[in-house]
Backbone as CSV, one residue per row, in Angstrom:
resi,resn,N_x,N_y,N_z,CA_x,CA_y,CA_z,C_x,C_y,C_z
1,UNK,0.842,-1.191,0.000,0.000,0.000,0.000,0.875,1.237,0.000
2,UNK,0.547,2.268,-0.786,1.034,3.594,-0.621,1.213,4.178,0.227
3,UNK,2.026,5.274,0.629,1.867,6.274,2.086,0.835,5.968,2.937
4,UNK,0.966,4.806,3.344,0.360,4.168,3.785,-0.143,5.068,6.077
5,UNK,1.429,5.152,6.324,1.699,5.692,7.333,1.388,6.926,6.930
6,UNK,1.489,7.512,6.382,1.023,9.148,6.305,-0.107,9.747,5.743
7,UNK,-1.044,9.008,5.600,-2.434,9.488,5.120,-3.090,9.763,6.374
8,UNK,-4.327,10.521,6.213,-4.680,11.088,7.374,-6.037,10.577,7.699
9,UNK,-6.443,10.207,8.548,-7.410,9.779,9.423,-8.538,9.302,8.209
10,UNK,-9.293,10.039,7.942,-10.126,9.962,6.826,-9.595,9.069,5.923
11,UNK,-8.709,8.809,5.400,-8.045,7.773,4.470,-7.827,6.429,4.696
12,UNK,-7.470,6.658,6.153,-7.089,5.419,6.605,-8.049,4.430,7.051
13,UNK,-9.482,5.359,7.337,-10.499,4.859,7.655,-11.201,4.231,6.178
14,UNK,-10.641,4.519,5.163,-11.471,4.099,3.841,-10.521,2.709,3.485
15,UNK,-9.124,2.993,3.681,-8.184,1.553,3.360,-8.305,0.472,4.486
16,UNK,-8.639,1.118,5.259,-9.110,-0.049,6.813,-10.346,-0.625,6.275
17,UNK,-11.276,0.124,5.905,-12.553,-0.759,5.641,-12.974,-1.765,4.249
18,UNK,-12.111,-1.385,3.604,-11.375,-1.875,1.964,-11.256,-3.470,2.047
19,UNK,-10.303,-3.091,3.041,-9.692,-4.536,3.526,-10.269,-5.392,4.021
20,UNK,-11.349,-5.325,4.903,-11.933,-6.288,5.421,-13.291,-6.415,4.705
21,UNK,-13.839,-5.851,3.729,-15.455,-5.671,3.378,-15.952,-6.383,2.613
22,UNK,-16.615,-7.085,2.078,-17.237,-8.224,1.477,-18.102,-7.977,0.643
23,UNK,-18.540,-8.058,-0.286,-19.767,-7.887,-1.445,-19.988,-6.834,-1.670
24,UNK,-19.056,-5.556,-2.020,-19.247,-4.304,-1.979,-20.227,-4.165,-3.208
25,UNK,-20.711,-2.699,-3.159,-21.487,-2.100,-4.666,-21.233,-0.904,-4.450
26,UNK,-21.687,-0.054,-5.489,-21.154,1.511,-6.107,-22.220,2.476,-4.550
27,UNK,-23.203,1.414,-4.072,-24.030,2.207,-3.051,-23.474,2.402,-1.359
28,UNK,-22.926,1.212,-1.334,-22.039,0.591,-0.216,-20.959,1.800,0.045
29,UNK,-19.948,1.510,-1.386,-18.929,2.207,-1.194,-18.770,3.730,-1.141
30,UNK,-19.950,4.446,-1.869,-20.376,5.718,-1.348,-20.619,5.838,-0.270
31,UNK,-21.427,4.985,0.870,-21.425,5.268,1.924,-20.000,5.133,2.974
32,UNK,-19.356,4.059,2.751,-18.099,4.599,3.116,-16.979,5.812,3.160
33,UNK,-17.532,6.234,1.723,-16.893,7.337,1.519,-17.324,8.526,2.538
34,UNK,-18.761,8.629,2.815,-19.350,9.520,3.397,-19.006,9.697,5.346
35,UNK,-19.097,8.285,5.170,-19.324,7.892,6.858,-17.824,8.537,7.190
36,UNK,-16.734,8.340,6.226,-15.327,8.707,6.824,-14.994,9.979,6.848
37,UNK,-15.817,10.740,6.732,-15.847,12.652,6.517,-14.649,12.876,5.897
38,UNK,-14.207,12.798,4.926,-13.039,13.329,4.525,-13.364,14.974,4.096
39,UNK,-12.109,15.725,3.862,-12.369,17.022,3.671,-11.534,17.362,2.911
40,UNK,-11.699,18.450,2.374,-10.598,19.266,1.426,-9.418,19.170,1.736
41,UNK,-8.812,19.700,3.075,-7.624,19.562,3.584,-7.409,17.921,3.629
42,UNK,-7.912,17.406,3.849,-7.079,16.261,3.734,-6.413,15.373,2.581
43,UNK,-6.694,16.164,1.474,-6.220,15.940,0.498,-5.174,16.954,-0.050
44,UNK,-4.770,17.569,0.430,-3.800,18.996,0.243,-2.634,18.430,0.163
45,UNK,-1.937,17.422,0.433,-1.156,16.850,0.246,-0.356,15.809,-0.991
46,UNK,-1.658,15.933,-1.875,-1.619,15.187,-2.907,-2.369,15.389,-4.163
47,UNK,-2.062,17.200,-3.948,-2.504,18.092,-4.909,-1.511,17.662,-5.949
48,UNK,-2.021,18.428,-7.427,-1.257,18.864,-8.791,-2.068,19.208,-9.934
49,UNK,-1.812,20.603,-8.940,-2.421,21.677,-9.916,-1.498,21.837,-10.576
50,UNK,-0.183,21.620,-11.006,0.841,22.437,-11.880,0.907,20.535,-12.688
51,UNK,-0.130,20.217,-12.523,0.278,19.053,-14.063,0.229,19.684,-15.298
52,UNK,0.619,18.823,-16.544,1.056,19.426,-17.528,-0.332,19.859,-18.412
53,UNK,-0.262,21.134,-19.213,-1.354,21.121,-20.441,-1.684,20.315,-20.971
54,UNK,-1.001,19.587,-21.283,-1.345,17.959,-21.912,-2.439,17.104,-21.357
55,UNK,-2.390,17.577,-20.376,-2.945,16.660,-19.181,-4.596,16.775,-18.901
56,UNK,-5.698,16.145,-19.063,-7.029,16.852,-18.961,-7.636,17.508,-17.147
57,UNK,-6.571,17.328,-15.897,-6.851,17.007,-14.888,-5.545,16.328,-14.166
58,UNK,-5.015,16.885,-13.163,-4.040,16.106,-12.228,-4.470,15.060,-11.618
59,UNK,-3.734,14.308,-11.235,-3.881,13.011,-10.953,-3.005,12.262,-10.272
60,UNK,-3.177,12.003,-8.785,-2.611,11.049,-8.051,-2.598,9.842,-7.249
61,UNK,-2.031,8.625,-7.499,-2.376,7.667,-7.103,-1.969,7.507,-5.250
62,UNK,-2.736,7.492,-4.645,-2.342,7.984,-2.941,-2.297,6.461,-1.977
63,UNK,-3.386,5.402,-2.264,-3.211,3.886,-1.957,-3.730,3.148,-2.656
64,UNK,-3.494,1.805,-2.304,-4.164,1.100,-3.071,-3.494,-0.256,-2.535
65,UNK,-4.494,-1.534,-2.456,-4.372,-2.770,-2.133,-4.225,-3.577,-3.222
66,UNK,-4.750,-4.934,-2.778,-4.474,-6.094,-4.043,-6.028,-6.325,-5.061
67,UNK,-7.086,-4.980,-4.730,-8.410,-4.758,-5.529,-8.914,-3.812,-5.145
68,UNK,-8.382,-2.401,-4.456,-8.717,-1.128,-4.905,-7.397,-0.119,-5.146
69,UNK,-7.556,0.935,-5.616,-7.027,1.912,-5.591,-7.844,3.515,-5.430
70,UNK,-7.175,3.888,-4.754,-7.506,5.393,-4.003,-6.699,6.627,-4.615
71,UNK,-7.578,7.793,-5.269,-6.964,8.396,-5.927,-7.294,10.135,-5.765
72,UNK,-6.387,10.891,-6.393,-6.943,12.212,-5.869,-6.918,13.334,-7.175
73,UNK,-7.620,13.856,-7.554,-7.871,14.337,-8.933,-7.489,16.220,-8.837
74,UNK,-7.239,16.728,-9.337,-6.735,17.858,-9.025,-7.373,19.113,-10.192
75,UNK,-7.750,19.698,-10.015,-9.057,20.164,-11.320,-8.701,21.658,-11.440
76,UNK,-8.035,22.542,-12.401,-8.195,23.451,-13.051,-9.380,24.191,-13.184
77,UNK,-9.383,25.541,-13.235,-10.703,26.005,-14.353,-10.445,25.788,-15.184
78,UNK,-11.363,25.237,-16.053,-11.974,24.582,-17.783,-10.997,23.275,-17.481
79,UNK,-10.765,22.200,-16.541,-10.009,20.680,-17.042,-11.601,20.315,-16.954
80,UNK,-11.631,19.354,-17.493,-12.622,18.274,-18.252,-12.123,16.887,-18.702
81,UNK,-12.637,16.017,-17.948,-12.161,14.381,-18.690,-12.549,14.180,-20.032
82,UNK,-11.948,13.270,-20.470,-12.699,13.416,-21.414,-13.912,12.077,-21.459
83,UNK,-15.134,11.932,-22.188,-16.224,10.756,-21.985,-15.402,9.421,-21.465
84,UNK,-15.664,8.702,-20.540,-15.041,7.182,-20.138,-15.856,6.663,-19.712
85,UNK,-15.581,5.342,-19.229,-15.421,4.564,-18.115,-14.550,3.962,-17.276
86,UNK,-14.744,3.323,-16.668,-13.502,3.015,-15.093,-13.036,1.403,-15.558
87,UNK,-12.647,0.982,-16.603,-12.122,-0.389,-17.090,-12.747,-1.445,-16.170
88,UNK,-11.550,-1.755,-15.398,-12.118,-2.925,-14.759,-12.946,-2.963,-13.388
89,UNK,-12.765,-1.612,-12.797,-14.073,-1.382,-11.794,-15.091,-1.640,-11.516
90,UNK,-15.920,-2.525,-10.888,-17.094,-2.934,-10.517,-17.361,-2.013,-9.184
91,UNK,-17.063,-1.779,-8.626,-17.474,-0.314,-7.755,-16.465,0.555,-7.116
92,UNK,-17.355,1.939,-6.677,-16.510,2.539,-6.700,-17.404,3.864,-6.172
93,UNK,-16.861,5.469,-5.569,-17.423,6.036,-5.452,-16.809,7.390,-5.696
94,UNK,-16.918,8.970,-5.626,-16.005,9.649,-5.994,-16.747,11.183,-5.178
95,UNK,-16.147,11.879,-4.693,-16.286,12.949,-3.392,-15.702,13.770,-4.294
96,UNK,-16.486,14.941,-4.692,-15.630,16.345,-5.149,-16.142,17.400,-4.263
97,UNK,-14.791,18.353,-3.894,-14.589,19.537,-2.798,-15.173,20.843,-3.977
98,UNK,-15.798,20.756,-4.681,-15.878,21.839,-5.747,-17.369,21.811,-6.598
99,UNK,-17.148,22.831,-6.808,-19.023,23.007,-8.088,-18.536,22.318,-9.278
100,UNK,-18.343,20.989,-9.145,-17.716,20.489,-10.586,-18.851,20.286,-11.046
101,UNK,-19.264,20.022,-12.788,-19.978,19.568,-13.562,-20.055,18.467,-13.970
102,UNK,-20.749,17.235,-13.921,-20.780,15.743,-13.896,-21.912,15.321,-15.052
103,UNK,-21.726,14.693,-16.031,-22.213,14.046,-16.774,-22.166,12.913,-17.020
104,UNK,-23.808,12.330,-17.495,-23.793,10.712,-17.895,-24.004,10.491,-18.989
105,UNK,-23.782,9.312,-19.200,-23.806,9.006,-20.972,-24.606,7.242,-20.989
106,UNK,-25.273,7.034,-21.769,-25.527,5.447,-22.636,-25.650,6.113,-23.868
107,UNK,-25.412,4.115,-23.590,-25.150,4.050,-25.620,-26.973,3.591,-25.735
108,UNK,-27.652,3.844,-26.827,-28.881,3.635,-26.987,-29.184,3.964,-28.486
109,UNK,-29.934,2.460,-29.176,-29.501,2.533,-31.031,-28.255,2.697,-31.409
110,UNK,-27.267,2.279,-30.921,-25.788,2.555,-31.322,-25.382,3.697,-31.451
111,UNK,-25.845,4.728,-30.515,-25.740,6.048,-30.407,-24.982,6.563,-29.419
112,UNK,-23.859,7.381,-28.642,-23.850,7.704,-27.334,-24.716,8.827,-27.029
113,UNK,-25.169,8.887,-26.285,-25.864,10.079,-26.022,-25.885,10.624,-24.405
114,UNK,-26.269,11.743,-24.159,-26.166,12.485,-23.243,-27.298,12.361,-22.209
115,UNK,-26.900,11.288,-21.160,-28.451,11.078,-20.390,-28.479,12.851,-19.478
116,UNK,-27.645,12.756,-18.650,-28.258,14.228,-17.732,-26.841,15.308,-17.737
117,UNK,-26.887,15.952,-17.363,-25.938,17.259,-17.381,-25.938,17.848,-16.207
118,UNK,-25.115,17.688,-14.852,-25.682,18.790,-13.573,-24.465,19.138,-12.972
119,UNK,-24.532,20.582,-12.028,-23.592,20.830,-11.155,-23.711,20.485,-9.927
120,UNK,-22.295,19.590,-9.258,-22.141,18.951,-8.351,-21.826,19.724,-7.392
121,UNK,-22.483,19.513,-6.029,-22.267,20.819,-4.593,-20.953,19.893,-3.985
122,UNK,-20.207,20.825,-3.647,-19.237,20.493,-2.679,-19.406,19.406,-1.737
123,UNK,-18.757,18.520,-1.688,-18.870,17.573,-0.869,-19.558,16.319,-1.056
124,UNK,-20.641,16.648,-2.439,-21.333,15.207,-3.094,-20.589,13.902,-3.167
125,UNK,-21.146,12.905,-3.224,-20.596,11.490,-3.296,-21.144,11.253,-4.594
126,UNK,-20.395,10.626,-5.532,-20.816,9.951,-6.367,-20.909,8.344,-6.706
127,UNK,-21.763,7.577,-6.917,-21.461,6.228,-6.766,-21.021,5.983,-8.526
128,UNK,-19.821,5.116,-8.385,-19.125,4.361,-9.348,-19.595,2.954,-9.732
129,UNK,-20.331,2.806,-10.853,-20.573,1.387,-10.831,-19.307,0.435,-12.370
130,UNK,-19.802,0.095,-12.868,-18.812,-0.887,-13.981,-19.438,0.000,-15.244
131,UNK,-20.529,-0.025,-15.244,-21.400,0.391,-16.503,-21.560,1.992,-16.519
132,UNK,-20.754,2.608,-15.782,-21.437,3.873,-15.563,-20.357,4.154,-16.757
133,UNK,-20.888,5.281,-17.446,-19.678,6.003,-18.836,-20.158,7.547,-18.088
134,UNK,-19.455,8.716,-17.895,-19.377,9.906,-17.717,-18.369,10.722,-17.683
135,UNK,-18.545,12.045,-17.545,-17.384,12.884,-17.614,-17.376,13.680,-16.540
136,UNK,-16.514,14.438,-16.592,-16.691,15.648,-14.917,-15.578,16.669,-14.860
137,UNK,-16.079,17.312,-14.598,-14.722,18.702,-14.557,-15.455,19.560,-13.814
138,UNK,-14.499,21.235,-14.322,-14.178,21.911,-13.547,-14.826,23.027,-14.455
139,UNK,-15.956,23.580,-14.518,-16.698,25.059,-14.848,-16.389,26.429,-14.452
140,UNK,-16.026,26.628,-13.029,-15.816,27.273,-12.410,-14.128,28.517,-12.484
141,UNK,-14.327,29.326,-11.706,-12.950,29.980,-11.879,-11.788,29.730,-10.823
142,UNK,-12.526,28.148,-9.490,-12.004,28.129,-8.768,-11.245,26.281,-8.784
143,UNK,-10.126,26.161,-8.595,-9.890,25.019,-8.482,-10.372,24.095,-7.239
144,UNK,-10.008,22.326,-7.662,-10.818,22.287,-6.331,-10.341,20.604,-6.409
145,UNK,-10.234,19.880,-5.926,-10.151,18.321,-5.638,-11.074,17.621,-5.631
146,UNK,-10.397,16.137,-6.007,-11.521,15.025,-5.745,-11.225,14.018,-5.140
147,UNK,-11.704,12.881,-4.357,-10.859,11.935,-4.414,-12.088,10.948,-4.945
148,UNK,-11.043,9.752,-5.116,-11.627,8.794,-6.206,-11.257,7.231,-5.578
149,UNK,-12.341,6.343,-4.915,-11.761,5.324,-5.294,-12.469,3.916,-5.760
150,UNK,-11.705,3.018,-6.436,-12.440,2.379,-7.531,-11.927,1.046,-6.504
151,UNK,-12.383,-0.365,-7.083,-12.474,-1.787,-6.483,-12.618,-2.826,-7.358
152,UNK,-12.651,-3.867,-6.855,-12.609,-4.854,-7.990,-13.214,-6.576,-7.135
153,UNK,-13.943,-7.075,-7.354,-13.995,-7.775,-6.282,-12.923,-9.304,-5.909
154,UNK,-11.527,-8.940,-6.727,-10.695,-9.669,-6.376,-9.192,-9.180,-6.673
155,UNK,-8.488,-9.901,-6.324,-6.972,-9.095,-6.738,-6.915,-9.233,-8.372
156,UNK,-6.013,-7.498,-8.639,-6.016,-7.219,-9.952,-5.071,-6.168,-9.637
157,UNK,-4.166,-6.325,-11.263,-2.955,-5.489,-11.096,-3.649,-3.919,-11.496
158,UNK,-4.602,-3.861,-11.607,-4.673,-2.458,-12.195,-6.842,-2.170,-12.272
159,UNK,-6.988,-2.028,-11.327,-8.325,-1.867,-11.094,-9.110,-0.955,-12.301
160,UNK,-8.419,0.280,-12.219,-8.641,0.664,-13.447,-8.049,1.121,-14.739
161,UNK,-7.809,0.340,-15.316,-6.899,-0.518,-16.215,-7.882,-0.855,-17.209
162,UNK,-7.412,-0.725,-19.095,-8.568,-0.995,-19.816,-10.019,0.024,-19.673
163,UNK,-9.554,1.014,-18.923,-10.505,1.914,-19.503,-11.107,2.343,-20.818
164,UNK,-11.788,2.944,-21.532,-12.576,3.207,-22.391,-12.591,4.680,-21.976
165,UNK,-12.023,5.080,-22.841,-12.352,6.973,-23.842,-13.340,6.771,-25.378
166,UNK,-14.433,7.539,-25.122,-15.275,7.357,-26.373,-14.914,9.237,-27.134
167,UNK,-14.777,8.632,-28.014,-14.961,10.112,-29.114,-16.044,9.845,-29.644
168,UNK,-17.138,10.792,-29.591,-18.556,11.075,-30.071,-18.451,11.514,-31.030
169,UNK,-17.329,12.199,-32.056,-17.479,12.678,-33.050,-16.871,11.708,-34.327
170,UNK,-15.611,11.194,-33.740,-14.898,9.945,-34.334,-15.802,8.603,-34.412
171,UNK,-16.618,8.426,-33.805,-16.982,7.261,-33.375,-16.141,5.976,-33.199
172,UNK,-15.092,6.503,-32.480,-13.727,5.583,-31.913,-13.944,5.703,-29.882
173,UNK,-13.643,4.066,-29.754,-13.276,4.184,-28.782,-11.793,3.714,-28.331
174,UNK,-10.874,4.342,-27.341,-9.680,4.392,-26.845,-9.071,3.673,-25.813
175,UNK,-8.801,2.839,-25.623,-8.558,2.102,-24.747,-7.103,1.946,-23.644
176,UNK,-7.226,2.824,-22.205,-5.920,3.373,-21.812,-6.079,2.884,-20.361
177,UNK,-4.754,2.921,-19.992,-4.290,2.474,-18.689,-4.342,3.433,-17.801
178,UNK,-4.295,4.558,-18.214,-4.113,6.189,-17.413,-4.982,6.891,-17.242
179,UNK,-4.436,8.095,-17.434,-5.673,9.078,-17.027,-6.691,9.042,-18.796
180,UNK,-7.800,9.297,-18.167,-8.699,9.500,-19.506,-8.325,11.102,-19.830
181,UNK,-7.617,11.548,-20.789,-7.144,12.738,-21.028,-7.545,12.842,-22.479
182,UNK,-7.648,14.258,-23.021,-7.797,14.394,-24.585,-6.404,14.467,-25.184
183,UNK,-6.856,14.106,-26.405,-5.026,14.565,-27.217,-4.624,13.633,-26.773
184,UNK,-4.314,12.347,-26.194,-3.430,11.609,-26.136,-2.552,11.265,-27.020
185,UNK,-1.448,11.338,-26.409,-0.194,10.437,-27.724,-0.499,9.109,-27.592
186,UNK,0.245,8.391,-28.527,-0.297,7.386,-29.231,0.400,6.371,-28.340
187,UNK,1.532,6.540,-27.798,2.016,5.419,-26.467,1.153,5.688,-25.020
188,UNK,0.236,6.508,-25.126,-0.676,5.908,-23.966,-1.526,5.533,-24.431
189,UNK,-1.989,5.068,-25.380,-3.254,4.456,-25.881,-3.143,2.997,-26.584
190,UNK,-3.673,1.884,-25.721,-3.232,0.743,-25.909,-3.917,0.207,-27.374
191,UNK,-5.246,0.769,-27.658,-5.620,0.548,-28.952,-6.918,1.043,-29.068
192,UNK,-6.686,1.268,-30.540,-8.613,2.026,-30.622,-9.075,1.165,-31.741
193,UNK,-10.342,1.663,-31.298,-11.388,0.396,-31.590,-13.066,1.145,-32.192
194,UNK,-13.471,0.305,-33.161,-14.979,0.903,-33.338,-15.812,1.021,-32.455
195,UNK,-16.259,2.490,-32.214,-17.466,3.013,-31.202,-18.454,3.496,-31.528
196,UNK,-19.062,4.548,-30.757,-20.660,5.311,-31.435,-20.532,6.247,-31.457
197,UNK,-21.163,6.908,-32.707,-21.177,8.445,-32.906,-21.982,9.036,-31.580
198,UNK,-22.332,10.476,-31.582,-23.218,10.811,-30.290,-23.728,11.614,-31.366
199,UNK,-25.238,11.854,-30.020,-26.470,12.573,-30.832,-25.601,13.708,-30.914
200,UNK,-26.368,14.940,-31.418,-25.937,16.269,-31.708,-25.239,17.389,-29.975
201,UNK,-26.218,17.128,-28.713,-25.768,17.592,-27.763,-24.080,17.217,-27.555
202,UNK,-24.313,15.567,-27.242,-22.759,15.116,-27.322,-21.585,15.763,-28.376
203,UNK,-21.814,15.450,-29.621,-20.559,15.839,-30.577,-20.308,17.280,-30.342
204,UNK,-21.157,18.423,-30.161,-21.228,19.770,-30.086,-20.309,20.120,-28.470
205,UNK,-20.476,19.091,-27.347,-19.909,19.842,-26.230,-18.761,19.125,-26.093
206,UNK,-18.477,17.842,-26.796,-17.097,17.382,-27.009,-16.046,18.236,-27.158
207,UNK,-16.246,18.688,-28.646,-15.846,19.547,-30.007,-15.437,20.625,-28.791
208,UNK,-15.941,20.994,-27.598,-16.287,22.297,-27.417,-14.649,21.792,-26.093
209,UNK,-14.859,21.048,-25.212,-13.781,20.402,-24.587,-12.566,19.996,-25.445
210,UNK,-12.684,19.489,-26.599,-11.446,19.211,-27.800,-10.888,20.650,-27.611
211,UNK,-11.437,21.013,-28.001,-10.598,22.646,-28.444,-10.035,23.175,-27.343
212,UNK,-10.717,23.254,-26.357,-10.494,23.685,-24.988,-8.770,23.474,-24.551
213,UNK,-8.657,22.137,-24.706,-7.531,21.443,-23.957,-6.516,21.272,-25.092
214,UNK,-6.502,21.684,-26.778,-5.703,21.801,-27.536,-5.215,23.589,-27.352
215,UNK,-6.330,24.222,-27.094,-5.927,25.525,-27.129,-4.736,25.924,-25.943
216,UNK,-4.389,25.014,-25.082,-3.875,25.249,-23.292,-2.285,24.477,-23.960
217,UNK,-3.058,23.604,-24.799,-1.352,22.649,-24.970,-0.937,23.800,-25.993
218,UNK,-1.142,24.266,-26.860,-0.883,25.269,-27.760,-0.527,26.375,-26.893
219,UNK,-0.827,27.512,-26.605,-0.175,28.137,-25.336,0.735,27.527,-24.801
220,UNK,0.938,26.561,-24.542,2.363,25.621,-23.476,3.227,25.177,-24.610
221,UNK,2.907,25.642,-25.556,3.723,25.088,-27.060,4.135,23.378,-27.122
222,UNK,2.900,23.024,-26.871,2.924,21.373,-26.469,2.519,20.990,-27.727
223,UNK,2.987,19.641,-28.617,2.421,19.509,-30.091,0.907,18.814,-29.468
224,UNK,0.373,18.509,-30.416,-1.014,17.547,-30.429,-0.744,16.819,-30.860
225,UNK,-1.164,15.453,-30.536,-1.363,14.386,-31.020,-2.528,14.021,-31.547
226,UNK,-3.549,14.903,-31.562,-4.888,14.365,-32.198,-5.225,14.752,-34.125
């Protein structure tokens, strides 16, 4: 396990209960998340806000056992994931300190489309299931954290691992070990694969995040890979 000794109360109370818990689900493990009050500060330690333009969102891996990992997300004004899912995750839950914006997605007629669109209040829990596809960022002019953690209901080298990035406009999906970021170069992306176009909402606020996070690497005189 990671900094294992130096995580703070709240953390330790989520890797303590990790360990011993049995038949978890995305409802379960939200409530864990909740019951352990974690707070802003307690994640101050495992900030990165100065990750690279490249980057859709900072990102740090803080613990993790032999079927979860615990993570801490670090959010810009305008970072935005880009559309995913959590690979091999079967549950999971996710706490943001910030007015982030959270979206869901199904596929429906071989379509992706845009089930809901809302802003998340400080301190919300989100439950993580296997099937869930969404996105989430940062609207605001204020930065702000998340933490994140995903499960598996047996040992696995990489919980979330084999993720899925969908392009709504490509109708490609991406298949990565890392962070779900836009622009990826082509050595983090283990392989792409046929996906679904998205209705008109989707391709339009993609397009609108594409540009977003090429325009920041451009300023940082970072090439694109897309």
């Amino acid at each position: 396990m990671l900094n294992a000794p130096h995580l703070p109360a709240s953390i330790k109370y989520i890797v303590a209960t990790l360990k011993v818990a049995q038949q978890l689900d995305p409802r379960r493990m939200a409530q864990i998340v909740q019951t352990a009050n974690v707070t802003a500060q307690d994640l101050q330690a495992y900030t990165d806000f100065h990750h690279s333009p490249a980057d859709s969102y900072g990102r740090k891996l803080v613990a993790q056992g032999p079927n979860f990992e615990v993570m801490v997300m670090s959010w810009l004004p305008g970072d935005f994931s880009a559309i995913h899912d959590h690979g091999h995750t079967q549950w999971g839950a996710v706490q943001i300190f910030g007015q982030a914006e959270h979206a869901t997605f199904r596929i429906r007629h071989q379509q992706l489309r845009t089930t809901a669109r809302w802003q998340v209040q400080p301190g919300d829990v989100v439950p993580v299931g296997h099937d869930l596809i969404h996105q989430m960022g940062n609207p605001t002019q204020q930065p702000f954290l998340s933490l994140h953690v995903y499960g598996f209901p047996e040992a696995i080298d990489n919980v979330t691992g084999d993720a899925r990035i969908y392009d709504p406009v490509k109708g490609t999906i991406q298949r990565v070990d890392g962070g779900v970021f836009y622009a990826l170069p082509a050595r983090d992306i283990k392989k792409t694969e046929p996906g679904f176009l998205g209705d008109l909402p989707t391709q339009l606020r993609h397009q609108q995040d594409v540009q977003h996070r090429l325009a920041q690497m451009q300023q940082a005189r970072i090439l694109s890979h897309s």
